[in-house]
N, C-alpha and C positions, 0 to 999 in steps of 0.2 A: 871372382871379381864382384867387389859391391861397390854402387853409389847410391849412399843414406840422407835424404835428407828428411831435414826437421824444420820447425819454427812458423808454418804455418798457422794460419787459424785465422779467425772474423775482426778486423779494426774498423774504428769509424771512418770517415774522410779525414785526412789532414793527420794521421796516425802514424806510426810508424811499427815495422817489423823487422825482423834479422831471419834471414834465412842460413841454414847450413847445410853442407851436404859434405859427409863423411866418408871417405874413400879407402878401400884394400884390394890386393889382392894384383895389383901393378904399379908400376916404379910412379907413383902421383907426381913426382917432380918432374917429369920428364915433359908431360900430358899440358896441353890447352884444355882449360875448363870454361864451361858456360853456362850459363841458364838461360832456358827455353819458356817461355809459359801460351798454354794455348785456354782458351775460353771457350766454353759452352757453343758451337755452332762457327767457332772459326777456324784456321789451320794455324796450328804449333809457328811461334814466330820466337825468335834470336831475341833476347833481352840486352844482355852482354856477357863481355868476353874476358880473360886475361889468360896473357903467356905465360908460358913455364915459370918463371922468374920472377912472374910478378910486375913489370915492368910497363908492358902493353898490355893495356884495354881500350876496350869497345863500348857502347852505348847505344841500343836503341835512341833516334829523335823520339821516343814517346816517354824514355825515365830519364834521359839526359839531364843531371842536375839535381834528379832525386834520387835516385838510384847509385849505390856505390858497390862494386865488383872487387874481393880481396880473397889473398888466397895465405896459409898457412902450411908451405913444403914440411915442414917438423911433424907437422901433427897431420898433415893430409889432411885438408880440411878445404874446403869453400865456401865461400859467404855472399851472401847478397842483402847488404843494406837496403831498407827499402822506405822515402821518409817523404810527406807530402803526399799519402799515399790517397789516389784517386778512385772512383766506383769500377772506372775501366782498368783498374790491374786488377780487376777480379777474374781469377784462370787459377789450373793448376801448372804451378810453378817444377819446373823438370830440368836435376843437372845434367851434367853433359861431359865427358871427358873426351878426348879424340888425339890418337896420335899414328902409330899403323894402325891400331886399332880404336873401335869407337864403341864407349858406353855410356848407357844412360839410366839415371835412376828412377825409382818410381814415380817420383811426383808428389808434392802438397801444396794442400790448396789454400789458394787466399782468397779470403772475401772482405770486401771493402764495402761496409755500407752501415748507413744508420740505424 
């Protein structure tokens, strides 16, 4: 079982990023996906969410609006738009699968700053 993600790296404020996070090794379709991101000194907090289907998502109030959560059942894939990007989504960003079972990937990080 892997969750791959990529797309990190350093944008200024007001920037934009794509995150991905590439999955094997269980039925992806099946699974709720998420992204996690925790910052330097804080505790790992929920970003957002979407269902199996694609259908239902979630939202942190802190990306609400800039942030968009999509997923790609064909290719196993999750994405996290990230647009209006601020100093404080500076963390590393970590996917999430969960269904009987739960995993999680390494993490990449974003930094947001001038």
């Amino acid at each position: 079982v892997q969750l791959v993600e990529s797309g990190g790296g350093l944008v200024q404020p007001g920037g934009s990023l794509k995150l991905s996070c590439a999955a094997s090794g269980f039925t992806f379709s099946l699974y709720t996906m998420r992204w996690y991101r925790q910052a330097p000194g804080k505790e790992r907090e929920l970003v957002a969410a979407i269902g199996s289907l694609g259908r239902s998502t979630y939202y942190a109030n802190s990306v609400k609006g800039r942030f968009t959560i999509s997923r790609d059942n064909a290719n196993r894939t999750t994405y996290l738009q990230m647009d209006s990007l601020k100093p404080e989504d500076t963390a590393v960003y970590y996917c999430y699968a969960q269904r009987e079972a739960i995993y999680w990937g390494q993490g990449t990080q974003v930094t947001v700053s001038s």
